[in-house]
Phi, psi and omega in degrees: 000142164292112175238168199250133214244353166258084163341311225235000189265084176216099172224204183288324171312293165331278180319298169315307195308318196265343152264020174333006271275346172304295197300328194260342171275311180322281184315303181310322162294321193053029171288343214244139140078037171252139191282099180321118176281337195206154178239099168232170182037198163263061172249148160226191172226143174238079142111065186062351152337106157263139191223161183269156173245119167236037158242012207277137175287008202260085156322294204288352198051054194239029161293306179241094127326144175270340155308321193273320187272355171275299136031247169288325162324277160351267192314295178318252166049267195281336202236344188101223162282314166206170107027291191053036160193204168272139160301343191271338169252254214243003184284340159306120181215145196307332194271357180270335174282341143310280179346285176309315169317286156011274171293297159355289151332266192304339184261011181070023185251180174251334171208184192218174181206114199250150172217185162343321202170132188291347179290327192292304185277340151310289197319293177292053189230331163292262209294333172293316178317263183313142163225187195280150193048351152291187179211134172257085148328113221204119168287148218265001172260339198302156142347110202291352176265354132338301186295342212270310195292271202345335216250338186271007191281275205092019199273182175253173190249146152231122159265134172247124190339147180299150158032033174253122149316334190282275185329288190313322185278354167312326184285325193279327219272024193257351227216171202255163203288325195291343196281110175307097203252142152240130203262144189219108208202150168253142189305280174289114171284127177307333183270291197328290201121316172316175197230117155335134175267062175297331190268358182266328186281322175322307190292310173337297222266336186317146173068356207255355169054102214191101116321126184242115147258113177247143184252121175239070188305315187224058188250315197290129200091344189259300191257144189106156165309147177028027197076039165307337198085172186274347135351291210256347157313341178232024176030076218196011180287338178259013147253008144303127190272310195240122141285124155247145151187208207232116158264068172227004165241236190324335230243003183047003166281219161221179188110188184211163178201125198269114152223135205197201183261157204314308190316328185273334166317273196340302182306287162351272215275022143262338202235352184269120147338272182334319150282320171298333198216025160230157197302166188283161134328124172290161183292343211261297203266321212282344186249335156295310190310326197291323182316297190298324190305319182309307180329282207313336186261323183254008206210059189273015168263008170272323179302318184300319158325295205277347159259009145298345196263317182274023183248000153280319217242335165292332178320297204287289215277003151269347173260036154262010142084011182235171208260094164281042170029028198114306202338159148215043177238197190262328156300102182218131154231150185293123193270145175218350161076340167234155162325289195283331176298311193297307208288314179309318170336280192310305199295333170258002158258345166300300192281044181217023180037064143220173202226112200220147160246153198271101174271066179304153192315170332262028173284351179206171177279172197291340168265030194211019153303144188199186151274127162224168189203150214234110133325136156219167177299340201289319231260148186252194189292267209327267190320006166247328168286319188294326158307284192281358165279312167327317187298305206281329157307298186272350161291324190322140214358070146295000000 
């Protein structure tokens, strides 16, 4: 049991916290919230241990670039720590409208809103739009800060089978053409691994006066001319409204970043919370992502890395015969379907040095728990023969 070291700190609250059973399975397992001593490339250490990371989102492998650390040095530097305020008061710097400028550009938009964090630029991508009498239309897989703006709406909900055409279209043929609707989808679905069926949902929504957000957090950098994203993999940005997505992946910074036409920014940074009252991007992040946005352009041999590698790495774990559900990104997981099963998994692959992490409900249903791991360009032929002598090790009496 979790106890409280405060006698007087007892109320109902207090009381949930400390009979958790969610909380107390996290602790028992322990896999989750352990503190790295060193990092370098993809490798890290853990209480002087070394192990390869193979759940890390840095695809392109540009955290640490010597451009992206020149970089953020730089800025720290020039500008300090932060802001210390909201873009909507004082907070605003010419490097946060390059940045935006930037991305716009390369994502084939017009204009961009870069904030804090990407759960942060997800949620409004969501929550500035819909309102009470709209219908949000929404794959039943996405990203919980998708769930988090949709739940700040009033709007009403559909849910639709992951990645179903089918589904969606039932939802839609329940419902009249005239309702101001939004369709809601990850380019890459982050557990799965799958690539959104975009040009088929496209076709679907026609006439149907449907607003499209796709978060594509881990299409962007992966997928696309140059890393364009999955957007522009189906050549399909200007019928898309909205692009969200994260420079805390490809891009090895942190943030988030919202692109559409000039009119729906505009609107955003009148109507979104999230942009009005929460602090600027620091001078620090905002200048590593841009380092990387150069890179991501000028540097097409990390994009090439990384799906050599992973066309490597899907190789050997499918033929251990084990279940990736499909995938067809650098996000791929291992499905293992119980708790105990995922936690032995994980636990034998810890002692062979590699680093995984374990996703249990309610990031995934209760029969599709799993390990998941992440490719990156980062990863060399040695990490990759050494993943699979690991792989292969820990199947042993699944």
């Amino acid at each position: 049991m979790i106890t409280s070291t405060s006698s007087s700190a007892r109320n109902g609250i207090v009381e949930r916290c400390i009979n958790d059973d969610q909380t107390r399975l996290r602790l028992k397992y322990n896999p989750y919230y352990l503190p790295f001593d060193k990092q370098i490339g993809s490798h890290v250490w853990l209480d002087g241990k070394e192990l390869i990371m193979l759940s890390s989102n840095d695809y392109l492998g540009l955290s640490d670039h010597p451009k992206v650390i020149e970089a953020g040095k730089k800025a720290l530097e020039d500008w300090g720590g932060g802001t210390t305020g909201s873009r909507f008061a004082n907070g605003s710097r010419y490097f946060h409208k390059k940045l935006e400028a930037d991305l716009a550009n390369f994502l084939g938009k017009e204009a961009c809103h870069v904030s804090v964090a990407g759960y942060i630029s997800c949620m409004s991508s969501i929550e500035s739009f819909a309102r009470k009498g709209d219908l949000i239309i929404v794959d039943r897989n996405v990203h919980s800060s998708l769930w988090a703006g949709i739940a700040n709406t009033g709007a009403r909900l559909e849910r639709f089978g992951h990645n179903n055409t089918e589904s969606l279209k039932k939802v839609l043929e329940k419902e009249s053409p005239e309702i101001a609707k939004m369709l809601v989808v990850e380019g890459i679905f982050s557990m799965e691994g799958h690539i959104a069926n975009l040009l088929d949902y496209l076709t679907i929504i026609q006439n149907q006066n449907c607003f499209f957000v796709v978060d594509d957090a881990h299409g962007f950098g992966v997928l696309g001319e140059q890393g364009r994203g999955t957007v522009d993999h189906f050549g399909a940005t200007d019928q898309v409204d909205i692009i969200a997505g994260s420079m805390s992946k490809s891009m090895g910074s942190t943030g988030g970043f919202v692109a559409g036409s000039n009119e729906i920014i505009e609107y955003l940074r009148t109507h979104s919370k999230q942009t009005v009252f929460s602090a600027a991007l620091s001078p620090c992040q905002t200048a590593c992502a841009q380092a990387a946005l150069d890179v991501i352009q000028t540097e097409p041999e990390h994009l090439q890395r990384l799906w050599d590698n992973t066309r490597y790495y899907h190789k050997l774990l499918l033929d251990l015969d084990l279940d990736i559900w499909g995938s067809e990104t650098p996000a791929t997981p291992i499905v293992l379907g119980k708790i105990e099963r995922a936690y032995y998994f994980w636990k034998k692959l810890m002692k062979k040095g590699i680093f995984t992490n374990i996703i249990p409900p309610p990031a995934v249903l209760p029969n599709k728990i799993l390990i998941r791991t992440a490719i990156s360009a980062r990863h060399t032929k040695e990490d990759l023969e050494k993943i699979g002598e690991a792989m292969a090790f820990a199947a042993k009496g699944l």
